[in-house]
N, C-alpha and C positions, 0 to 999 in steps of 0.2 A: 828364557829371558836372561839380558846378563844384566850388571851391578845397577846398571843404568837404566835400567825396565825396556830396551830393545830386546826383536825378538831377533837376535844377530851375533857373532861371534865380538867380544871386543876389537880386533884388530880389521872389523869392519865398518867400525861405528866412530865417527868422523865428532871430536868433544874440541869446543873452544874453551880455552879455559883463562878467566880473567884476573891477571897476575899482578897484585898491586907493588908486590916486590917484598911484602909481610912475609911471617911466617902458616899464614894459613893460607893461603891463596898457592903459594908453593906446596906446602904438602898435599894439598888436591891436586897438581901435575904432575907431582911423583906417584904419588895411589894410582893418577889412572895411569900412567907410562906404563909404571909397574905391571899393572893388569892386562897392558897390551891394550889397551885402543890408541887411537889416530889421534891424539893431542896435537895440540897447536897453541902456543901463548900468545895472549896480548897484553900488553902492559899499556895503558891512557897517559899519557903527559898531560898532566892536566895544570900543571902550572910551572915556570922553573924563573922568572924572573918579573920584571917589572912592576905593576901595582898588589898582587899578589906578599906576601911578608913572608920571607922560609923559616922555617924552623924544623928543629929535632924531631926525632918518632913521627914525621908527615907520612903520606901516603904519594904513587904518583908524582913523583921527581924526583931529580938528580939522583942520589945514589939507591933509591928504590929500585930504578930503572936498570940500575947497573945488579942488582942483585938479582933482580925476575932472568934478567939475560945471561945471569953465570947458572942457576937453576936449571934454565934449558941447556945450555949446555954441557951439564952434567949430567943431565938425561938423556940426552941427545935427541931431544924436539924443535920444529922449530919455532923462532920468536920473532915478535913483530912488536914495535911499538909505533904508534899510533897519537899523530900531534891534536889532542883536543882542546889544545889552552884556549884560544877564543872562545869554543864553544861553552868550553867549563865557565870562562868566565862572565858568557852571557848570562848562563842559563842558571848559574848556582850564584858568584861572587855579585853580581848587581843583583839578583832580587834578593842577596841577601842583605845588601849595605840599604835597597830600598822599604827594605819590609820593615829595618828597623826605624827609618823616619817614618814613616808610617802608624810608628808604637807599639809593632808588633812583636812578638818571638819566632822569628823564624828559624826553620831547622834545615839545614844546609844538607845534611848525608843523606836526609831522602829524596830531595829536590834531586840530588847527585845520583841516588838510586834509579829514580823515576823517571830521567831525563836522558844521560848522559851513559850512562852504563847499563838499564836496562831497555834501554830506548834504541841511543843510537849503538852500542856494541852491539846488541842484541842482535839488530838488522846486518850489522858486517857480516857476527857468525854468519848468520843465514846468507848471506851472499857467498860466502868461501865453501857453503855446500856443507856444513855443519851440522848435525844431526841433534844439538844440546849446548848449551853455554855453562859452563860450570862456574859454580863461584866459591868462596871460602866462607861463606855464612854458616854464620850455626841457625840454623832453620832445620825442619824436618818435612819433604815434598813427601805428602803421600798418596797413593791413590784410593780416593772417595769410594762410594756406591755410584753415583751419579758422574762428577769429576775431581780433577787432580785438586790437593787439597794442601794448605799453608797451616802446618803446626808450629810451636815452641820450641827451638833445640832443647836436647837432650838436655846441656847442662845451663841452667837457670840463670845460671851468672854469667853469660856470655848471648843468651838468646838476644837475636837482632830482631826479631818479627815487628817489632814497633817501627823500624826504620826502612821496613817494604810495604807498609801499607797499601802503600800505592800501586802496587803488582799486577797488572792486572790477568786475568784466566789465560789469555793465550801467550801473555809471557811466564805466567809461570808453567804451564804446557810446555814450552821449551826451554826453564832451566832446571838444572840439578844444584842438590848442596851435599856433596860428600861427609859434610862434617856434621850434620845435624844431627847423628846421632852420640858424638863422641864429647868428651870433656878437652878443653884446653889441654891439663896434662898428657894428654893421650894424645895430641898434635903435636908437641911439643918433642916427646918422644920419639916420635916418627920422624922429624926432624934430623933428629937425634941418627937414627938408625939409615938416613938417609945420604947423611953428610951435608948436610947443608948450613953452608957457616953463617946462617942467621937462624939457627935453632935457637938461639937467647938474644933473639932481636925483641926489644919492646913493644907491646902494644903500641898503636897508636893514639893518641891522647887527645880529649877535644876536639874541636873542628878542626882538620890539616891546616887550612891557608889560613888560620888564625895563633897568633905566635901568644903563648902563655895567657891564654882566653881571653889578650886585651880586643876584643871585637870592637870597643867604641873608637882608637884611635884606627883601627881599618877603615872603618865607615867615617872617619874624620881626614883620611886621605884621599876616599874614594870622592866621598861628596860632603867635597870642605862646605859647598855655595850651600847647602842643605841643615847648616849647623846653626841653626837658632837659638836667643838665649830667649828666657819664657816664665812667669810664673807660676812658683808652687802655692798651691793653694789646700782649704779644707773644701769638704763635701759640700758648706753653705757658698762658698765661693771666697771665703776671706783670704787675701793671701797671706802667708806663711814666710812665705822668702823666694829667692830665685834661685834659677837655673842656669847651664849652660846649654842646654839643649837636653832635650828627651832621650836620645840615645844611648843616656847615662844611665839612665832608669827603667827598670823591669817590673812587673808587676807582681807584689809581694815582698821588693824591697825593703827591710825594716834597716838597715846600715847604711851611712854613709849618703842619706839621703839631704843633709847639709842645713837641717832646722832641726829646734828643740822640740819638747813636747810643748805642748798647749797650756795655758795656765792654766793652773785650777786643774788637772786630769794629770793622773801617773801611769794611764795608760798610754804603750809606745805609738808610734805613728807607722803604717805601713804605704808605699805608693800600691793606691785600691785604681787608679785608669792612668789613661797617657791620653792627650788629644792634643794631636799634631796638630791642628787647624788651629787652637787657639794657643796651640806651643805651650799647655799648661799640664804640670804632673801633678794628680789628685792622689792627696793621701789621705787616711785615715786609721779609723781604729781594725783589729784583723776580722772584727766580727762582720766587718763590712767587704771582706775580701769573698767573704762564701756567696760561694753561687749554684744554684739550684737545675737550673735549666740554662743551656747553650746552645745557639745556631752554626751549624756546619757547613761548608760550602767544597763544591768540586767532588763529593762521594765517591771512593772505590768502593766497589761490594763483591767478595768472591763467593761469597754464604751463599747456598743453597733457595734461601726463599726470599725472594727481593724485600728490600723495606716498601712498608706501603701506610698506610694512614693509621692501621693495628697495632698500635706499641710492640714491640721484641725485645724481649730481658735480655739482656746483654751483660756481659764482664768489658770493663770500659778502661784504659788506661790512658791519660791526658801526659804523663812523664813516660820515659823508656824504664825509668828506674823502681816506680811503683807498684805495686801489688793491685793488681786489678779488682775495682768494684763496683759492684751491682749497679744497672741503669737502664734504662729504655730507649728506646730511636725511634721514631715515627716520624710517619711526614705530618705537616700541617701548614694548608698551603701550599705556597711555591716553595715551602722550606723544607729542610728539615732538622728533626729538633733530638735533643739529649735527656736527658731527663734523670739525674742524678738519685738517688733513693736516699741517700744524705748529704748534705751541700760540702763542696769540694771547694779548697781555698788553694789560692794562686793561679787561678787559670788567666791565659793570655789570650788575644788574639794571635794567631800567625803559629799557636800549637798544634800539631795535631790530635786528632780523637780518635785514638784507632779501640776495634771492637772485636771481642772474643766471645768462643763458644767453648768454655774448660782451655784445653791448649789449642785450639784452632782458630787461627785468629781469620776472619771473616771481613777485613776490611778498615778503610777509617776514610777521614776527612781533614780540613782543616777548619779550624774554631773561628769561626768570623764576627761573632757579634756575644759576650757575655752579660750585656744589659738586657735579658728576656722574662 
């Protein structure tokens, strides 16, 4: 077998490898050049002008495109880029300006995972006669007792596993992540030893097509006609003060939310729902933010025993950034449900719920309904 779990020599074995124009997504074209397989880069245009906002440290434009394409040919492979702007912006930029009138949290880099990169690249490799699609994730592909399996990267602080949730068995069958078992440092180096003069290029920061995380003036461009003003109200329905629209507002918001506290209470006020239909942001006190039980809609599952009516203890992570805790999944109904072992404050709709077994992560959903 070589590095890539073929049973073939590398310079038989045909890797597309997708080159955002970062520094990790490059050092996975030079490891496997280096190694001698059949590379081929593709680099996604996935925005470079118009309703999109550019900004520094993005991904997928303008001078990314020009760094993936000096890469190749300092390896001497070759590269292709690949106009996805429309598609990107179907399929990631409008559900994302629409999830937020809706009053949701939506997350852009896995829609973008799920759709666009693991979807449609996916399918090109496979047309170019592609044996594997490589990517720069710190993920760890392993192979199961049963089948191929989605763990944790290596290094804790850079693991992406939350943001492929949505991966499903035959796509991850055919990718690899080189990087899943190494630390940053150790990419970085390779860089380093490689020559590649974005060895001290930045991560990239927040959502790309969003310039300095102002998300609500994107979604104030995209769909001005969508922008409604609205009252803020308490939990009895009294109103509070107003609005310019929901879009401003997240839930768990305790800043800037544009009312004082309540007379008589020195407790602060947090936004506890959004409801777009009545264009009203509900705030309250934080004890009212905890929630016990959630409904999930759209389930990947790549776990071994399907969910089914039997509760499954699960490790549950609702942020990419938290430390995963204890919960259950079951169906009930046409649903299915969460079940938190101690109530979790700030969840949204429009997050996801992805689910772990120790480091293997087993799947997730999105949060659709937190009033259960």
């Amino acid at each position: 077998m070589n590095s890539l779990g073929f049973d073939k020599e590398p310079k038989n074995t045909k890797v597309v490898v997708a080159m955002s124009g970062g520094v990790d997504s490059s050092v996975v074209a030079c490891m496997l050049k280096e190694q001698g397989y059949d590379v081929i880069g593709i680099t996604l245009q996935l925005y470079d002008h118009g309703e999109a906002i550019q900004k520094k440290n993005a991904c997928c434009a303008g001078q990314d495109i020009d760094d993936a394409r000096f890469v190749a040919g300092l390896m001497d492979f070759p590269h292709y880029v690949l106009d996805y702007e429309t598609l990107f912006k179907q399929k990631v930029i409008d559900e994302f300006a629409d999830a937020y009138i809706r009053g949701q949290t939506p997350i852009p880099c896995v829609k973008c995972n799920q759709t666009v990169k693991f979807e449609d690249l996916l399918t090109t490799a496979v047309e170019l006669g592609a044996d594997c699609l490589a990517t720069g994730h710190y993920i760890q592909r392993k192979n199961g007792e049963i089948k191929s399996e989605m763990h944790r990267g290596f290094d804790n602080t850079k693991d992406q596993s939350y943001f492929l949730f949505a991966t499903t068995q035959k796509q991850l069958d055919f990718l690899r992540f080189p990087l899943g078992h190494m630390e940053k440092t150790q990419t970085r180096e390779l860089a380093h030893k490689y020559g590649l003069r974005i060895a001290d290029k930045p991560d990239s920061q927040d959502i790309c097509f969003v310039p300095n995380g102002g998300y609500a003036n994107l979604v104030k461009k995209l769909r001005p006609e969508s922008i409604i003003s609205g009252n803020i109200v308490d939990l009895d329905g009294n109103i509070l003060g107003k609005h310019d629209g929901i879009i401003n507002y997240t839930i768990g918001q305790r800043k800037g939310i544009g009312i004082g506290g309540r007379k008589g209470s020195t407790e602060p006020l947090y936004v506890i729902e959004l409801r777009p239909e009545q264009k009203e942001v509900v705030v309250g006190e934080r004890k009212h933010l905890g929630k016990q039980t959630i409904t999930i809609l759209d389930i990947n599952w790549i776990g071994n025993d399907e969910i089914d009516y039997n509760p499954k203890e699960v490790d549950i992570k609702i942020r990419s950034v938290m430390k995963p805790v204890k919960g259950l999944v079951y169906k009930k109904g046409n649903h299915i449900l969460v079940e938190f072992i101690e109530p979790e404050f700030g969840i949204s709709p429009g997050q996801a719920c992805v689910f772990y077994d120790n480091d293997r992560m087993l799947g997730g959903g999105w949060i659709s309904d937190t009033n259960v």
